[in-house]
DOGU-650842 format. One line per 5 residues: for each residue x, y, z of C-alpha. Coordinates in steps of 0.25 Angstrom, whole numbers, always signed. Each point is the difference from the previous one (the first is absolute). Layout:
// residues N
X:Y:Z  ...
// end
This chain:
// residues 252
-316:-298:+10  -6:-9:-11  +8:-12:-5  +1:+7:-15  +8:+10:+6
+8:-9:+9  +3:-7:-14  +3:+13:-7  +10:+5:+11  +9:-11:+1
+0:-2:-16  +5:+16:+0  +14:+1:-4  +9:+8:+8  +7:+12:-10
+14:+3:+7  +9:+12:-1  +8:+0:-13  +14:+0:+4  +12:+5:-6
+8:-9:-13  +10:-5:+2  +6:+9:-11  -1:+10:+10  +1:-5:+14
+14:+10:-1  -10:+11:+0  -7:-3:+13  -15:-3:+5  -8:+3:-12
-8:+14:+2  -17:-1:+4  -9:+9:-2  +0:+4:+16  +15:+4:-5
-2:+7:-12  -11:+9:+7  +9:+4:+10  +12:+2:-10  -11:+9:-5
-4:+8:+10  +13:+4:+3  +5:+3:-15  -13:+10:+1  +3:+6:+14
+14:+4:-3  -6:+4:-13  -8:+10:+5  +9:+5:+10  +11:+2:-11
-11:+8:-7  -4:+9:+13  +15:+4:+2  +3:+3:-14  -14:+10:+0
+6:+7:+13  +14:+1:-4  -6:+6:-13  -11:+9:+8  +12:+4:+8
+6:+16:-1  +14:-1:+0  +3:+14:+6  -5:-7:+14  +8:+2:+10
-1:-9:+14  +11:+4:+10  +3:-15:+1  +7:+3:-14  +12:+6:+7
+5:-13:+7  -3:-9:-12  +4:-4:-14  -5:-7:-11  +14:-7:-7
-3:-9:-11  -15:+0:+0  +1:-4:+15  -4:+8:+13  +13:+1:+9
-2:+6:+15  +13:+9:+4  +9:-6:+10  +2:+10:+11  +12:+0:+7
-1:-2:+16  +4:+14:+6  +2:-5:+13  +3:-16:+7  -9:-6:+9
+10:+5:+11  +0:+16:-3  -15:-2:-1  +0:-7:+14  +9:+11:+6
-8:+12:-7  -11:-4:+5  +5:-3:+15  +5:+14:-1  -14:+5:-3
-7:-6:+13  +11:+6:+7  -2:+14:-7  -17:-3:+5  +4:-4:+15
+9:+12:+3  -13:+10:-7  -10:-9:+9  +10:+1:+13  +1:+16:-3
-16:+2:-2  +0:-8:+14  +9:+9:+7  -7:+11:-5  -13:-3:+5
+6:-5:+14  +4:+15:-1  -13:+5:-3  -8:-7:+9  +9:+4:+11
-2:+14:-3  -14:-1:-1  -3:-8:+11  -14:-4:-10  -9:+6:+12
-11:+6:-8  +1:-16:-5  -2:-5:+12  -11:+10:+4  -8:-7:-15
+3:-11:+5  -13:-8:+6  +1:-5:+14  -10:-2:+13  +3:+1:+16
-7:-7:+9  -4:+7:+12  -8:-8:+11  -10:+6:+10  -9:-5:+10
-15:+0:-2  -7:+14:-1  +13:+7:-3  -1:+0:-15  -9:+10:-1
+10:+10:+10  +14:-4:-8  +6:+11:-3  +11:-6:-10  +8:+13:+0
+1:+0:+15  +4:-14:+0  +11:+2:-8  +3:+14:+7  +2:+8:-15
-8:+11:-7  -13:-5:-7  +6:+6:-13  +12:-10:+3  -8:-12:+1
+1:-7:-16  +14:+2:+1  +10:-12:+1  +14:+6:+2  +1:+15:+6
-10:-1:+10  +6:+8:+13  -8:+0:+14  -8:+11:+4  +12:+1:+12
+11:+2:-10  -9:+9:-9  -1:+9:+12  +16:+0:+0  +4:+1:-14
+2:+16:-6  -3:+0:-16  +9:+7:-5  -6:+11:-12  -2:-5:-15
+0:+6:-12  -13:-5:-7  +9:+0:-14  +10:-10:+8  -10:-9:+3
-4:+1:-15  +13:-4:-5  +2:-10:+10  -12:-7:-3  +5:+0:-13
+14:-3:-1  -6:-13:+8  -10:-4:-9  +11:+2:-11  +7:-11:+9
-11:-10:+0  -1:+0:-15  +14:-3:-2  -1:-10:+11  -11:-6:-8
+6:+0:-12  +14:-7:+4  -9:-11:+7  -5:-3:-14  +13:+1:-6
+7:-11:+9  -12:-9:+0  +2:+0:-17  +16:+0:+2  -4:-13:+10
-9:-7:-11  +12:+3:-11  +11:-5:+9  -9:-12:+2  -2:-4:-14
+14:+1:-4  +5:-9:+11  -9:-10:-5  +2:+2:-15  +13:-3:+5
-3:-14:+6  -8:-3:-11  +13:+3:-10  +9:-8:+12  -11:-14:-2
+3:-8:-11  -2:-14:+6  -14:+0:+3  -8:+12:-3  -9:+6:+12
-15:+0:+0  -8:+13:+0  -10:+1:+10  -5:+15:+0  +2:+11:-13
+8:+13:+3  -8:+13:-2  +5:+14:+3  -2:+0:+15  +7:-14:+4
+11:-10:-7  -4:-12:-6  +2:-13:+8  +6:-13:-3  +2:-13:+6
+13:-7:+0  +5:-13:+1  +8:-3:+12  +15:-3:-4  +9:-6:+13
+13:+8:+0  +11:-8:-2
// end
């Protein structure tokens, strides 16, 4: 930097802000033009937004009818929500829904029973005869190709894929079928597979009287915990209840 400028820049006078007279130090800091810009900008915000709500309120059809309209009132030019009063205290809500879960568990234990019932009837062996299963037999060497599984097991070879009912060929020989009517066998077979679907059916009942006696026991936790709110580690779908974790609290 040359000395000239050196020269010039220390001779420059230093402006400072103009301050408030003393005539007027009552009224506070006197107002920049950082201030009044601001002041400005919000005079034309609110501004504008008086103007949008006044086109809408005049755009408006006063036959409109929102169902919220029912539980509120305008009194005075002012929007007032309805006050409902409580039907029921927080104890007859408690006890009503106690009640409910009890309601659920004795359904869920009556779906049980029935189904104990069922299954003992059924005996489920043509589920046991779907079901998937291998045995073992071990032969010496060159004897694979001789077995005779049917002989081994001493059975009928139309016997062999069953699981359950499958007599010997020594108490074949002594049991005497007894004559059946082709329409008995008809109807059996039917009233049977009638049983299953039922069976089916109440199985799926009590798995979703299980899920709804789940979820009410916990909604009633969560109503019961008021110090410290429990954290949610898994969402609740359809099939299964939420889960929560809760703070351990010592009992007294």
């Amino acid at each position: 930097m040359s000395s000239w400028k050196k020269a010039a820049k220390a001779n420059q006078k230093t402006h400072k802000e103009r301050h408030q007279p003393e005539s007027r130090k009552h009224l506070g800091l006197l107002e920049k033009k950082k201030d009044y810009k601001k002041r400005a900008e919000d005079y034309h915000e609110k501004g504008a937004t008086l103007k949008l709500l006044r086109k809408r309120t005049l755009d408006k059809n006063p036959d409109e009818f929102y169902f919220h309209m029912v539980n509120s009132r305008v009194k005075d030019g002012e929007h007032h929500e309805l006050e409902k009063e409580e039907e029921h205290s927080v104890e007859q809500i408690k006890l009503m829904q106690t009640q409910d879960i009890k309601y659920i568990n004795m359904k869920r234990t009556m779906e049980s029973r029935r189904i104990e019932k069922l299954q003992s009837q059924l005996h489920m062996t043509d589920v046991v005869n779907a079901t998937p299963n291998t045995h073992i037999f071990f032969v010496d060497e060159g004897e694979e190709k001789n077995f005779d599984l049917a002989k081994r097991l001493d059975t009928h070879p139309s016997l062999i894929n069953r699981k359950s009912n499958r007599p010997r060929l020594s108490d074949l020989n002594k049991i005497t079928l007894p004559t059946v009517d082709e329409q008995v066998v008809k109807e059996a077979t039917k009233t049977k597979l009638k049983t299953y679907k039922e069976l089916s059916k109440r199985i799926e009942r009590e798995k979703q009287l299980t899920v709804v006696q789940q979820k009410m026991e916990l909604k009633r936790h969560l109503h019961d915990a008021k110090i410290m709110k429990p954290k949610r580690i898994r969402q609740g779908t359809k099939v299964s209840a939420p889960v929560y974790k809760f703070q351990y609290m010592r009992k007294k």
